[in-house]
One Martini backbone bead per residue (centre of mass of N, CA, C, O) as a GRO file, in nm:
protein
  156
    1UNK     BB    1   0.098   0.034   0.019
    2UNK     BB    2   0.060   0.351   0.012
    3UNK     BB    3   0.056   0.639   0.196
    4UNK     BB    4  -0.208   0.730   0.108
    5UNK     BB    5  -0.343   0.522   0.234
    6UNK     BB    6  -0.278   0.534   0.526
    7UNK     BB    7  -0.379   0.813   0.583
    8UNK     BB    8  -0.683   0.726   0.491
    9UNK     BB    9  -0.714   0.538   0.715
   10UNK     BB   10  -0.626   0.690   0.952
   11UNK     BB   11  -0.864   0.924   0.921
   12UNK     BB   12  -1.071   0.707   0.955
   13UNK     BB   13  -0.998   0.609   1.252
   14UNK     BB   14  -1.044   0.871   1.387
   15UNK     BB   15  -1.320   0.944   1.276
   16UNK     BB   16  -1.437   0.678   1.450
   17UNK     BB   17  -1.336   0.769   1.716
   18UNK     BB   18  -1.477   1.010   1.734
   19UNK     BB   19  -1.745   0.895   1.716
   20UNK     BB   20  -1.768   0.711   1.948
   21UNK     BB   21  -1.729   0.929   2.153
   22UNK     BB   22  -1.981   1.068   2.116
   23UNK     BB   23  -2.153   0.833   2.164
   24UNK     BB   24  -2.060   0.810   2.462
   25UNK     BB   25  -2.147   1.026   2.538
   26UNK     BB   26  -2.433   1.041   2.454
   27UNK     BB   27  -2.522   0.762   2.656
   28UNK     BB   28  -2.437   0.904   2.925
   29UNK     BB   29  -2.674   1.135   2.870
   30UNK     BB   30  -2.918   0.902   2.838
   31UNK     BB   31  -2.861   0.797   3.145
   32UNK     BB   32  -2.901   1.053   3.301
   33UNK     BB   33  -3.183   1.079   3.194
   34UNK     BB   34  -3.325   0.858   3.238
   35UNK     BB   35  -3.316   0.857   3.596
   36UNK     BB   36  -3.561   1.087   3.529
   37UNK     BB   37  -3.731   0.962   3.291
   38UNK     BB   38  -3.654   0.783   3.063
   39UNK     BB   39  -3.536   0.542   2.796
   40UNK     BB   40  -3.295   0.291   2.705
   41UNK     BB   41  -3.213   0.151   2.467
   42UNK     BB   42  -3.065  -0.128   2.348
   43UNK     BB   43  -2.767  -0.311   2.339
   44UNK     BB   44  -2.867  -0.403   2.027
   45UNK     BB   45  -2.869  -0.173   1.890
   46UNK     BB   46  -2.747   0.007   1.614
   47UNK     BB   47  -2.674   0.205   1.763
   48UNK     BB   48  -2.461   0.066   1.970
   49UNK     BB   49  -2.282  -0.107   1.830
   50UNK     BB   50  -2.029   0.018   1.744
   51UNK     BB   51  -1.932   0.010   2.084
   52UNK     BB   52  -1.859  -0.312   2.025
   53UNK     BB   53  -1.579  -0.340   1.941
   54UNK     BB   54  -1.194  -0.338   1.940
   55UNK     BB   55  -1.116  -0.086   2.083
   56UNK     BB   56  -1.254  -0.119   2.449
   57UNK     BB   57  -1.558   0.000   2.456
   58UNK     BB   58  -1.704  -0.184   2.614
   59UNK     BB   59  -1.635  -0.150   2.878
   60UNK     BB   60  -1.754   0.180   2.868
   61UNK     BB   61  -2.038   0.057   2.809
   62UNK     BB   62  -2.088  -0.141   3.062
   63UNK     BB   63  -2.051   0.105   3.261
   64UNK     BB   64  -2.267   0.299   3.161
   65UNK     BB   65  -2.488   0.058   3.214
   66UNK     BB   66  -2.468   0.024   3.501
   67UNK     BB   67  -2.519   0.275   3.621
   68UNK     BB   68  -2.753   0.296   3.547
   69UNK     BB   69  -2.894   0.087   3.665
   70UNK     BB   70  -2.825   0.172   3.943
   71UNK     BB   71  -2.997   0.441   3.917
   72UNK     BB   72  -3.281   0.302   3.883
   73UNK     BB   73  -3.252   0.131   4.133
   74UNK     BB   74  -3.266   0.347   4.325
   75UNK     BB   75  -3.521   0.539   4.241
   76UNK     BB   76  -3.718   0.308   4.313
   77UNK     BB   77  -3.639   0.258   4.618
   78UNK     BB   78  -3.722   0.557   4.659
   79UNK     BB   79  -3.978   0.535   4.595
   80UNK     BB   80  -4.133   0.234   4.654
   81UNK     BB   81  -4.147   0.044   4.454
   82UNK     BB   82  -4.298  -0.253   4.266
   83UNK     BB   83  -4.469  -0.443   4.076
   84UNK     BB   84  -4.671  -0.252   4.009
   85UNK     BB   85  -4.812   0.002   3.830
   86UNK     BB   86  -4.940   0.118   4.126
   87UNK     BB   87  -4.659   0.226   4.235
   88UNK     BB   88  -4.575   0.471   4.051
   89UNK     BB   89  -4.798   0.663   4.237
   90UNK     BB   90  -4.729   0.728   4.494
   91UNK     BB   91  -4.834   0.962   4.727
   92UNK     BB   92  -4.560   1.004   4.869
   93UNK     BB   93  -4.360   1.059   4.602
   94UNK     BB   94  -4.536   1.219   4.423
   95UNK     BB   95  -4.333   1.497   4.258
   96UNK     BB   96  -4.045   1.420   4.351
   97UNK     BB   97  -3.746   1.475   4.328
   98UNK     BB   98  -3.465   1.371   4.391
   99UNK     BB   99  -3.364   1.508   4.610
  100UNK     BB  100  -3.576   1.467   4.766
  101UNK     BB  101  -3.562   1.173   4.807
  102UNK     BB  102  -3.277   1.226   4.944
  103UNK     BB  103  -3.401   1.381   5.189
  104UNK     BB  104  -3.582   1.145   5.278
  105UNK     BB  105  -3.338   0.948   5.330
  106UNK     BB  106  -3.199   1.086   5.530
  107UNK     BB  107  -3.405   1.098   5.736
  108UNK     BB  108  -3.429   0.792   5.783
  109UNK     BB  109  -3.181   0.722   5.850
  110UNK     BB  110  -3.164   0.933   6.141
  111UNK     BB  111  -3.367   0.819   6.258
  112UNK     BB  112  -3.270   0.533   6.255
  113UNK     BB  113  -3.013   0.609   6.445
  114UNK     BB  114  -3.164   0.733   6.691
  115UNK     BB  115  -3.309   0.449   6.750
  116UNK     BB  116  -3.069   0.278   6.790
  117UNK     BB  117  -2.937   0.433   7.044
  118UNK     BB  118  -3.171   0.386   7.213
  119UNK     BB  119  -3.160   0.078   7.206
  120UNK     BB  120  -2.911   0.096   7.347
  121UNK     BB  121  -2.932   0.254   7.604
  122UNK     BB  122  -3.122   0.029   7.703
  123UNK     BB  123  -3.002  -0.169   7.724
  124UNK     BB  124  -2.759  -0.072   7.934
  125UNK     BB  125  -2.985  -0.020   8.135
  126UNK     BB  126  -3.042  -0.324   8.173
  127UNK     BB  127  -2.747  -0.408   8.272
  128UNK     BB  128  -2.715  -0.279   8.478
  129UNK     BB  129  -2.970  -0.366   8.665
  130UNK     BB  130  -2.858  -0.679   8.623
  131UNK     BB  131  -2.612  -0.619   8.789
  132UNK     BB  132  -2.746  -0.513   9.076
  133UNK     BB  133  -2.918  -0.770   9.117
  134UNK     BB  134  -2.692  -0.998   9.158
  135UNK     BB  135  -2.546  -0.829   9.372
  136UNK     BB  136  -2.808  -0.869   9.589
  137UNK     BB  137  -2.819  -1.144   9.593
  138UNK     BB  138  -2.555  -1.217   9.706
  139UNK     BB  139  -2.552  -1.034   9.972
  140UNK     BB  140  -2.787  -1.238  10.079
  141UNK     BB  141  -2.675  -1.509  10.044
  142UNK     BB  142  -2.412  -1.421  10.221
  143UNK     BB  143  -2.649  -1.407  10.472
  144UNK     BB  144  -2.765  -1.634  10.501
  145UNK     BB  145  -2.502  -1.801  10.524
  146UNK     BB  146  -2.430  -1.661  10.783
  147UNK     BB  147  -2.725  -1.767  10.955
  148UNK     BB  148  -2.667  -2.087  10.910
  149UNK     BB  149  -2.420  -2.110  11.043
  150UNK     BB  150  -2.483  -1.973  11.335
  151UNK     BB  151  -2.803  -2.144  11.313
  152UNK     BB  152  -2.821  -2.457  11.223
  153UNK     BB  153  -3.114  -2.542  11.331
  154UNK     BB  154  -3.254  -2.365  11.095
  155UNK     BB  155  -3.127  -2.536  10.810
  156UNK     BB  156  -3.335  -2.796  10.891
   0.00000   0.00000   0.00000
């Protein structure tokens, strides 16, 4: 081959790896879109395919399509979503942006942290309790013990 054969193909590869980059920018701003409510391509369609290729997009486009599932089931959970399309509008989730959705996940986080730590302080004042108990128990019994010595003929 020629030089001019090469250099025509080096910019043909060039011009292909320039339009696979703008389609994976393309395809993580339709993830990030989807997210809010839009809806992914399937994996094996025509507009995907090309990034698909030998050049190593493919880790890349893996990644954030995972990326994508993972943020879709997080807002699923957030929504509180269920199996059935009657969970789509929950009355308490319905209108909320994500922020919001993100703030009242915080505050139940919150609110979970402040019950355990009540949970525990009732334990430990609970083991306080029955160890104060176990103490005078014990003082009982080394003072019976101590007036069976004293007096025999009681402890028959």
């Amino acid at each position: 081959m020629s030089e001019t054969d090469w250099d025509t193909i080096r910019k043909q590869a060039r011009h292909l790896e320039n339009d696979i980059d703008m389609k994976l920018i393309a395809f993580n701003k339709v993830g990030v879109g989807a997210a809010s409510g839009g809806s992914l391509p399937a994996a094996n369609s025509s507009d995907t395919s090309p990034l698909l290729g030998d050049h190593g997009y493919r880790q890349e486009y893996l990644k954030i399509q995972a990326n994508h599932t993972t943020r879709m089931e997080r807002e699923e959970l957030l929504r509180g979503s269920g199996l059935g399309p009657s969970s789509v509008g929950s009355p308490s989730t319905s209108g909320l942006s994500r922020r919001d959705m993100y703030l009242k996940e915080n505050t139940h986080l919150q609110s979970s942290s402040s019950l355990v730590n009540d949970q525990i302080s009732i334990a430990m004042e609970t083991k306080e309790h029955l160890t104060s108990q176990r103490q005078h128990l014990k003082r009982f019994q080394t003072r019976l013990h101590d007036i069976s010595n004293r007096f025999p003929l009681i402890s028959r």
